[in-house]
C-alpha positions in Angstrom: 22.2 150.8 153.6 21.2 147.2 154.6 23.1 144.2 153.0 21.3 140.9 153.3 22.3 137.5 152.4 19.3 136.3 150.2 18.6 132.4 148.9 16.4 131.3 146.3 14.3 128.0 146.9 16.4 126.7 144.7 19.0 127.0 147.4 21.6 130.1 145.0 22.8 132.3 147.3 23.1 136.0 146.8 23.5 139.4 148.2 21.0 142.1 148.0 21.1 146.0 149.0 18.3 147.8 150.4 17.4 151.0 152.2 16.1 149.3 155.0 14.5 146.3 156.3 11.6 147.7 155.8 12.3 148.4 151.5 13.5 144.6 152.1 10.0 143.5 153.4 8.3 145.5 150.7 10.2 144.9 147.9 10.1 140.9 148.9 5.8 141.2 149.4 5.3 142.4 146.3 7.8 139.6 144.6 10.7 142.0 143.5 13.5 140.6 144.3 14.3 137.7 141.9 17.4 135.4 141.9 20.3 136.5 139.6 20.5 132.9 138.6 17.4 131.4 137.5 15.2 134.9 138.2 13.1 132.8 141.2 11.3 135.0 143.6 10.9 132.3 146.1 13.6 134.5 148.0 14.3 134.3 152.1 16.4 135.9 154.2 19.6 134.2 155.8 21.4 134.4 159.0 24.1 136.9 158.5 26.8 137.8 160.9 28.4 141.5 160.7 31.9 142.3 159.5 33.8 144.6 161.3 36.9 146.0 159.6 39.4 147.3 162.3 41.9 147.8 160.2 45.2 146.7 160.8 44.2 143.3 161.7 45.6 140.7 159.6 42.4 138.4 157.9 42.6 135.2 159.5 43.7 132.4 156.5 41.2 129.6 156.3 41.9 126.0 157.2 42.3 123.6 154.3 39.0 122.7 153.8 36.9 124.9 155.3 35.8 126.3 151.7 34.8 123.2 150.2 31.6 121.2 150.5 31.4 118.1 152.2 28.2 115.8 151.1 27.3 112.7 153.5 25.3 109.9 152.1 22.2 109.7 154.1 22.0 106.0 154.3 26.1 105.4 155.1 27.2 108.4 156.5 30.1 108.2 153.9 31.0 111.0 152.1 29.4 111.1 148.8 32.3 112.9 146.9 36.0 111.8 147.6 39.0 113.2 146.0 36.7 115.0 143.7 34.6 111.8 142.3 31.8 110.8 142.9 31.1 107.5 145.3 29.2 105.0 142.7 27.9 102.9 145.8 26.1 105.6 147.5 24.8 107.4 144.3 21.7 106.8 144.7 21.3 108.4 148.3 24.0 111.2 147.6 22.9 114.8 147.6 24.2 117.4 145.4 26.4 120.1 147.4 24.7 123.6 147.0 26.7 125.6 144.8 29.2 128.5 146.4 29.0 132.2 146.0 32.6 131.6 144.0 30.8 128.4 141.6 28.0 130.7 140.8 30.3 133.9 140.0 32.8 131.9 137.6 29.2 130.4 136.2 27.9 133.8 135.8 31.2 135.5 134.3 31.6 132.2 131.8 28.1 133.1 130.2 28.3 136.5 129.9 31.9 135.9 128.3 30.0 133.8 125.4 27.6 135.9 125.3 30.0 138.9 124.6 31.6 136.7 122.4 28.7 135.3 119.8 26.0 136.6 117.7 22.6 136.0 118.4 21.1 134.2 116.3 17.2 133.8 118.0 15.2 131.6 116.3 17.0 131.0 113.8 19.8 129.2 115.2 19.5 125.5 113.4 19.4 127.1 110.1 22.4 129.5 110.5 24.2 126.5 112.1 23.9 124.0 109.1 24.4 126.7 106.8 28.3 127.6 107.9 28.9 123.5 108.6 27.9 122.9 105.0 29.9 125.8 103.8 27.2 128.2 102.5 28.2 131.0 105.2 31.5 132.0 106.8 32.2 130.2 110.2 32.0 132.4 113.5 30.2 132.2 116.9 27.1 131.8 117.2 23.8 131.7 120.2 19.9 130.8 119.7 17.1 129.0 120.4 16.8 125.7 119.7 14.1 123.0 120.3 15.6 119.6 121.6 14.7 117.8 117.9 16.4 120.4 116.2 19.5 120.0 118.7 19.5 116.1 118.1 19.6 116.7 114.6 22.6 119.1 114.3 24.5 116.9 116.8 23.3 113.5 114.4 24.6 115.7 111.2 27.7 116.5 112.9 26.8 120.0 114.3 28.3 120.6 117.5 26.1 122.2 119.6 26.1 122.7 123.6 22.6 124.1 125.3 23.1 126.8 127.5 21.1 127.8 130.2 19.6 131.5 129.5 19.7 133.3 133.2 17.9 136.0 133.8 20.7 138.0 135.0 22.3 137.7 131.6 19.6 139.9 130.0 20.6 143.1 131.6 22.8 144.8 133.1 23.6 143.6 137.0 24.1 146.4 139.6 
């Protein structure tokens, strides 16, 4: 079994399993290995060192720090996040710091959660929305589709709504 560290050219980061390099080079020519996160297929290979467990060795700890992302502003060479904010001088030339394997997890675990948690309501979803605001319908949870007029016009009637991306991995079941 070969476990490869895979990114998307959208730069999400994720683990894939195969038999062998050579299933990874097949499955990758004939585009089937997709992102978990937005199902891109755009997928490359990264550096990847080996882990050796020796058991009995305690795991190093991690410096303070080591874990978080550090984005520089190209022009300054100022950090472009501080304390957790933002740097409103450099905005402009600051880039956003790619996501972590941890970000994209608690991402990931928060949608499925709603979407254990709600009904689906397709298509439908402005309708059934209005219809248990006004009082026509019992309240509860509830997921769709909606256009960005139709999301406007809940929020302008006093319809909270939030749009939620729909990820791939979210339609089935990940290994």
């Amino acid at each position: 079994m070969k476990v490869l560290n895979l990114r998307c050219s959208r730069l999400h980061s994720f683990e894939g399993w195969f038999g062998s390099e050579d299933d990874f080079q097949d499955q990758s020519r004939r585009g089937l290995i997709a992102c978990p996160m937005c199902a891109d297929t755009g997928i490359q290979k990264m550096p990847s060192a080996p882990r050796l467990n020796f058991g009995g060795h305690p795991v190093p700890e991690a410096s303070p720090g080591r874990d978080q992302a550090a984005t520089v502003c190209a022009s300054s060479g100022k950090p472009a996040v501080k304390d957790g904010k933002a740097r409103i001088d450099d905005a402009e030339s600051a880039t956003m710091p790619e996501p972590g394997p941890a970000a994209q997890a608690a991402f990931l675990t928060a949608l499925r959660q709603v979407m254990a948690t709600t009904e689906d309501m397709g298509a439908r979803f402005a309708e059934e929305a209005r219809r248990m605001h006004y009082g026509e319908i019992e309240a509860r949870s509830i997921r769709g589709r909606a256009s960005a007029r139709e999301a406007v016009e809940l929020l302008e009637e006093g319809i909270e709504v939030i749009p939620l991306p729909m990820l791939a991995a979210l339609k089935e079941t990940l290994q």
